[in-house]
DOKOL-241092 format. One record per residue: residue number from 1; residue in one letter; y, x, z of N, C-alpha, C, CB in turn. Coordinates in pm, 1 decimal. Atoms other than C-alpha are relative to their C-alpha. Glycine has a CB too. Layout:
  num  residuo       n.y       n.x       n.z      ca.y      ca.x      ca.z       c.y       c.x       c.z      cb.y      cb.x      cb.z
  NUM        a         Y         X         Z         Y         X         Z         Y         X         Z         Y         X         Z
...
***
This chain:
  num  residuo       n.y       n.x       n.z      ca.y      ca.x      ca.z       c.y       c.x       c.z      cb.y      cb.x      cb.z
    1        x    -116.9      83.9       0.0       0.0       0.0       0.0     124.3      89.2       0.0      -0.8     -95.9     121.5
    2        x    -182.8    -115.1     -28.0     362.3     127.4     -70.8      89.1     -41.8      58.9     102.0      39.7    -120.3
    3        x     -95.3      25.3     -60.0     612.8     100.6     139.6     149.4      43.2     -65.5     -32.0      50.9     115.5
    4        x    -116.1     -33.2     102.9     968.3      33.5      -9.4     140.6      -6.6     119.6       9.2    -142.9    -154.8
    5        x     -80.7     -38.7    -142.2    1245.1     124.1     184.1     140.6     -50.6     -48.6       0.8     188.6      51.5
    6        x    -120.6      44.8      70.8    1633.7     -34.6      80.0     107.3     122.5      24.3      54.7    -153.0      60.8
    7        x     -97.8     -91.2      -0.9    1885.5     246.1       2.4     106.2     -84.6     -27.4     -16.0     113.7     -89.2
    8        x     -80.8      -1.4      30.5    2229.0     201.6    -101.1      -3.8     -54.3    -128.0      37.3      91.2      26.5
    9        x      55.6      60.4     113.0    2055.3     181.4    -449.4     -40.2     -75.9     -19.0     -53.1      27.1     -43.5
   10        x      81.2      54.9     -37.1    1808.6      -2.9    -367.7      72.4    -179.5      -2.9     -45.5      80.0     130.7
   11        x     -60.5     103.3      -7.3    1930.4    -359.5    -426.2     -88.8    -122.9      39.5      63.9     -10.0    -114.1
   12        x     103.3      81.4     -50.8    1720.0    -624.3    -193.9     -10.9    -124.0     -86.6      24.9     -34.5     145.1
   13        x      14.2     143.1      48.6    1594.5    -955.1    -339.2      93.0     -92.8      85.4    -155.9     -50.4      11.4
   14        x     -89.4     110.4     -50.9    1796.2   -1286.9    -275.0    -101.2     -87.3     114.1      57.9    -105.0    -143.3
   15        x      -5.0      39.4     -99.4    1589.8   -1407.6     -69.3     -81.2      71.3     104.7     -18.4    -111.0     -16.7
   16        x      46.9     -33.3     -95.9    1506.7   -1145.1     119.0     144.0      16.0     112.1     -91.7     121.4     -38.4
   17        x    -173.1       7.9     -11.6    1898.7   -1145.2     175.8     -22.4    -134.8     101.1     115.0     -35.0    -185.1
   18        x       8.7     121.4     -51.3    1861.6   -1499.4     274.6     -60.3     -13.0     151.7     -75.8     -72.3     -94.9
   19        x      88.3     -51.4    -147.5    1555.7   -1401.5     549.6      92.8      58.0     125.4    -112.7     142.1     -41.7
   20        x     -45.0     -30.1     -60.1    1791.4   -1200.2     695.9     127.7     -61.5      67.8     -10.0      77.3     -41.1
   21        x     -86.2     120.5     -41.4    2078.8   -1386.5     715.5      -8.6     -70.5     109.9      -6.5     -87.6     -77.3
   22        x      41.0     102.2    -126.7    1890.6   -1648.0     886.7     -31.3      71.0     120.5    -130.4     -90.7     -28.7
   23        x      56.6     -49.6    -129.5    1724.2   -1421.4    1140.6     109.7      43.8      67.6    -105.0     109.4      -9.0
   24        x    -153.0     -77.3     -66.3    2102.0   -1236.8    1207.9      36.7    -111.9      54.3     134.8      70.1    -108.1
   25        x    -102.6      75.6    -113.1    2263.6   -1617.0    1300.6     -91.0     -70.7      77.4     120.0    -111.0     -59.8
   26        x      60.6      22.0    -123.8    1957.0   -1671.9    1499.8      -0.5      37.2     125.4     -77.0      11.2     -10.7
   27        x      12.1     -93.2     -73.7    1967.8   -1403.9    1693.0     156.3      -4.5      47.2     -63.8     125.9     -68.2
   28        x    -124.8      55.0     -86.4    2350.1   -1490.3    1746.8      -7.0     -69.8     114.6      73.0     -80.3     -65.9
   29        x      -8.7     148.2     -48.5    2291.3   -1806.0    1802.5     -56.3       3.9     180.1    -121.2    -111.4    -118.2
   30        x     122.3       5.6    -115.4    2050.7   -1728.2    2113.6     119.5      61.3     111.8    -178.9     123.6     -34.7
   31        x     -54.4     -96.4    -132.0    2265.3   -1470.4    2293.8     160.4     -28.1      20.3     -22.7     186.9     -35.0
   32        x    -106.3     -10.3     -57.9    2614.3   -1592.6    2286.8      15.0    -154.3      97.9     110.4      33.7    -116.7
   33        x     -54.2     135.7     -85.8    2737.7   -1888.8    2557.7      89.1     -89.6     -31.9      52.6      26.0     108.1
   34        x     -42.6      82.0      85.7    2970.8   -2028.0    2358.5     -16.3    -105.8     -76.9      17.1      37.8     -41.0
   35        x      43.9      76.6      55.7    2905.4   -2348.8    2259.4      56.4     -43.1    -158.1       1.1     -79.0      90.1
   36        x     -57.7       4.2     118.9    3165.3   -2340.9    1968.7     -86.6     118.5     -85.1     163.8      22.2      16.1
   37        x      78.3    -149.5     106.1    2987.1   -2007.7    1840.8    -128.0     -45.4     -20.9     -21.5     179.1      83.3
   38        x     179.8       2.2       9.0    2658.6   -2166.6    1882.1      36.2    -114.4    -133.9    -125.8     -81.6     187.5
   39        x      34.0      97.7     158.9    2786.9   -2488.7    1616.7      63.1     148.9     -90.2     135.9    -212.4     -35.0
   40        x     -70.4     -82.9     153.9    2973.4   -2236.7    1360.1    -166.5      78.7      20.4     210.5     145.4      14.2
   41        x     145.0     -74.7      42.4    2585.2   -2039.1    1379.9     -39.6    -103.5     -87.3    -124.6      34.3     127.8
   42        x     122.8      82.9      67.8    2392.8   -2355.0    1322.7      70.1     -70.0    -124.4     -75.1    -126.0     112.7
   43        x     -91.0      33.7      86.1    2690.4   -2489.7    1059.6     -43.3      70.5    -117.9     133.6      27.1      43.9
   44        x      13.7     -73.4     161.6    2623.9   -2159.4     865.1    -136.5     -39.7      -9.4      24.6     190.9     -25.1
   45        x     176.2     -58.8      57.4    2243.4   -2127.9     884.3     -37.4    -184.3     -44.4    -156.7      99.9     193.4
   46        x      25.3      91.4      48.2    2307.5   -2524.4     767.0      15.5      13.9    -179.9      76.9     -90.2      76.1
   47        x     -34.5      12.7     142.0    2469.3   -2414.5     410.3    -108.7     117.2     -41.2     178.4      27.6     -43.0
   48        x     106.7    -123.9      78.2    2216.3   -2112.5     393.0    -101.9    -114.5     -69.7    -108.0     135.3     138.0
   49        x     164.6      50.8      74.9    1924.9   -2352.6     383.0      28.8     -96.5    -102.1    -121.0     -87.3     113.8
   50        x     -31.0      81.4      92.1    2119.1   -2614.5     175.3     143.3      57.1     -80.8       9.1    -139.3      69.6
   51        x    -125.7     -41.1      45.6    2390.0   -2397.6     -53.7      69.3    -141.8     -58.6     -17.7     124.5    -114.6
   52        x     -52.7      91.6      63.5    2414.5   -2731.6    -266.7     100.9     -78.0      80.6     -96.6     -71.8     -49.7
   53        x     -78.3      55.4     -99.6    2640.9   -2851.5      35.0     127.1      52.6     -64.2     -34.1      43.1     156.4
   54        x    -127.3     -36.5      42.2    2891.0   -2610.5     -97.0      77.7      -5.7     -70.0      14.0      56.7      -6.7
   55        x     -94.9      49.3     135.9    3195.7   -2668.3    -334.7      16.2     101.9     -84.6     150.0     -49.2      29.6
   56        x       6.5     -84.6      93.8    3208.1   -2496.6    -649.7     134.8     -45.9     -91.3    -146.5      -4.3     -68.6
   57        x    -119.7     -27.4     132.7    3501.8   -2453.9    -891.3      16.6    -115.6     -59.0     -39.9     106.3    -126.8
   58        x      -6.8      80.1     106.6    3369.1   -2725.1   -1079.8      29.0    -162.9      69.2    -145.3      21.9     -90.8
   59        x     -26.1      73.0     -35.8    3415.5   -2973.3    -826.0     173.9     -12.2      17.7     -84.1      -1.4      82.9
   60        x    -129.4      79.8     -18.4    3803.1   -2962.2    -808.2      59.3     104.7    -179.9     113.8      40.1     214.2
   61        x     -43.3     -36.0     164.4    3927.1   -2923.2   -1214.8     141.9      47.8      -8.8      -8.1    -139.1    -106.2
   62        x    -191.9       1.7      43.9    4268.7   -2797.1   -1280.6       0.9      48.9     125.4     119.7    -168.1     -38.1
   63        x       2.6     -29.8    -133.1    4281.2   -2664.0    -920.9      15.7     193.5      18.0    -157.0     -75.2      60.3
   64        x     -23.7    -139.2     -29.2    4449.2   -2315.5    -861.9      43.3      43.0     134.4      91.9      44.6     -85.1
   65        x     -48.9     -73.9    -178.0    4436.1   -2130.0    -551.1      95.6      33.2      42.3     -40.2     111.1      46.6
   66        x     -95.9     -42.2     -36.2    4731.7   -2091.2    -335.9      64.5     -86.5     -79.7      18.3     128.8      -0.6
   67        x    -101.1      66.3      60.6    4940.8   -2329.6    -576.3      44.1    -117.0      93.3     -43.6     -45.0    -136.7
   68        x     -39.2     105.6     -39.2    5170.6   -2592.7    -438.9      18.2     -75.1     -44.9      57.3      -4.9      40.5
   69        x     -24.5     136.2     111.7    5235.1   -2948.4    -555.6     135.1      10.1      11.9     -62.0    -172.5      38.8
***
């Protein structure tokens, strides 16, 4: 068996990206007392497992960042 190790080069898979992710705002999630820090954990590790939650470009048309009406 080979063991592959992630350099700098080394560019990980998406969802091994993802794995981690989750395990990092678990491992938040556990150790801080904060009950506000504990929803913004479970908030994110809500759009990890469902990105389709998130808004994309294509949902607001004509829509430039920073512009005022």
């Amino acid at each position: 068996m080979t063991h592959q190790t992630t350099t700098p080069h080394t560019a990980r898979q998406p969802r091994d990206q993802l794995r981690e992710a989750q395990a990092v705002l678990k491992s938040a999630g556990a150790r801080t007392h904060s009950p506000s820090d504990r929803l913004a954990f479970a908030l994110d590790q809500a759009l990890l497992e469902h990105p389709e939650r998130l808004a994309r470009a294509a949902d607001y048309p004509g829509w430039i960042p920073g512009r005022r009406r």
